[in-house]
N, C-alpha and C positions, 0 to 999 in steps of 0.2 A: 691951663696946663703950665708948668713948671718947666722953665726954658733947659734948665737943666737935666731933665725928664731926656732920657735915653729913649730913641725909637729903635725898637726890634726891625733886625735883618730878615728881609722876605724869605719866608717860607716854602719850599719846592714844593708844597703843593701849589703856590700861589702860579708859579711859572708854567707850572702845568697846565693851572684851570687857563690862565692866561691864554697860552701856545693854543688850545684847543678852542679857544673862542677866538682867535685868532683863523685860526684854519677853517672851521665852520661858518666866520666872516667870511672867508675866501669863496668859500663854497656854493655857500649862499647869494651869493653876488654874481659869481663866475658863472654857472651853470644857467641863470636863466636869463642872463647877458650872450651867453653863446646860441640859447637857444631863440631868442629875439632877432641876433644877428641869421641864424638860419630863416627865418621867416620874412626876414627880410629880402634877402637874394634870390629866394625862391624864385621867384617868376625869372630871374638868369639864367636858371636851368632848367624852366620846362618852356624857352625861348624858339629851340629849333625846331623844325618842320621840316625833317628831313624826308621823310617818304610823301611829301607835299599832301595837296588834299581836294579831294573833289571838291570844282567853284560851277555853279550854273553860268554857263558865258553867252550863248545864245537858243535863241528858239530856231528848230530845225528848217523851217522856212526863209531863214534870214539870209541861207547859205547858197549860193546858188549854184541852179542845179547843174550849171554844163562845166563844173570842177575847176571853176577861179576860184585862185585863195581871196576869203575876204579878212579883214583885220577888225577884231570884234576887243572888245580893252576885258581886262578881267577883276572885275571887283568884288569885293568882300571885307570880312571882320579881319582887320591888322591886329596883331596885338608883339606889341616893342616894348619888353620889360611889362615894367610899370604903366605903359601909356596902351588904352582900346580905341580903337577907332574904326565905327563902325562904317561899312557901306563905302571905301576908298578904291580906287586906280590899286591894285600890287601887280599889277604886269600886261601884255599884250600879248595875241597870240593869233597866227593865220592860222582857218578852220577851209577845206575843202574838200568835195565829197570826193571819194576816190572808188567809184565801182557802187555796187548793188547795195547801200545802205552803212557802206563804209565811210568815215568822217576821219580825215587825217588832220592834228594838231601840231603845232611847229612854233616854235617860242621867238619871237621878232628881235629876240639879241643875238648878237653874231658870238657865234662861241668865241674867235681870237682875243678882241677887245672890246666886248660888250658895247657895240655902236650897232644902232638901230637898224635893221633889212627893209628893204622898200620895195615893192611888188613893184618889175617893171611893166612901164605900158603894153607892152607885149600878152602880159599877162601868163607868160611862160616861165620865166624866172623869176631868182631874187638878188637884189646886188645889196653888199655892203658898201655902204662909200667910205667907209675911212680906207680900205684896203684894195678896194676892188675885184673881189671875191664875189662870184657868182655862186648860185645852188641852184638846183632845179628845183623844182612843187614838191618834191617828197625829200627836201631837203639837204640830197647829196651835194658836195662841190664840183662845178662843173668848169670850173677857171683851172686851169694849167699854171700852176707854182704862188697856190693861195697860201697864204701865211696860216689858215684856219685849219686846227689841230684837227677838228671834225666838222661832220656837216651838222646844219642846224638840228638843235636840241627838239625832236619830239614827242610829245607827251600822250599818255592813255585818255581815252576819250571814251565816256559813254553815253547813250543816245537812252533817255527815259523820255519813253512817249513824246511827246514835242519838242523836247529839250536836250541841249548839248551838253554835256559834265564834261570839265578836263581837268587832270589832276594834275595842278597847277605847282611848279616850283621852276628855281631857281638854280643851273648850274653852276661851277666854277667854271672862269674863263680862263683861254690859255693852254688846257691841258686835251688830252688826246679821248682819253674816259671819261664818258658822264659822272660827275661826282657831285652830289649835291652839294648846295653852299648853305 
């Protein structure tokens, strides 16, 4: 080619085809980049468990019969995001019979500040110790100027033939109404 040789000025259609494979580059890219990043987070938001879920926690025999609470732990399938883990500890719970085949469930964190309740030897109450907050067996506060917003948090329980179900979650602490966390 002859240095001298003039090069023709780009053409609008050239700018066009350009622009348009430009944008359809865009498109092409972007769309199933956005749609990866959705499939990726997913499991962020099918994370909570708010209306909790029946867990098997004991066999009806385990409980005993003259209406002490006993503390039976609660395990099942975790699932955190990205990570399963099967057959783990998620919580603890006193179970005691209350009348003709009724089982009352009571979740072992203190609603104020989530510190563990401990069946006194008595066997009548329960005390927190970070605060000193008593409840009685069905969970009300029976201490005179407890910091605790409510009495202990609990839970629906059903009784299938041998076995305890309780539908197991987790409130927020602190406040006055149950609100799941």
């Amino acid at each position: 080619m002859d240095p001298m040789t003039k090069v023709p000025a780009p053409a609008r259609r050239n700018f066009l085809k350009e622009a348009l494979a430009g944008v359809l580059g865009f498109v092409i890219t972007v769309i199933p980049g956005l749609a990866g990043l959705a499939v990726f987070l997913d499991p962020l938001k099918r994370q909570g468990n708010a209306g909790g879920r029946l867990v098997r926690v004991a066999s009806l025999g385990a409980i005993p019969a003259d209406g002490t609470p006993a503390k039976f732990a609660v395990v099942a399938e975790k699932i955190d995001a990205w990570n399963k883990f099967s057959e783990i500890p998620i919580g603890a719970v006193y179970l005691r019979r209350a009348g003709a085949g009724k089982i009352v469930a009571l979740n072992v964190i203190c609603p104020h500040a989530g510190c563990f309740v401990t069946l006194q030897k008595s066997g009548k109450d329960f005390l927190c110790p970070c605060h000193d907050s008593k409840f009685d067996l069905d969970g009300a506060i029976t201490s005179p100027g407890s910091p605790s917003p409510r009495g202990l948090d609990t839970m629906e329980v059903e009784v299938r033939q041998d076995e305890v179900w309780v539908r197991f979650q987790s409130f927020q602490r602190g406040k006055k109404d149950k609100v799941p966390s």
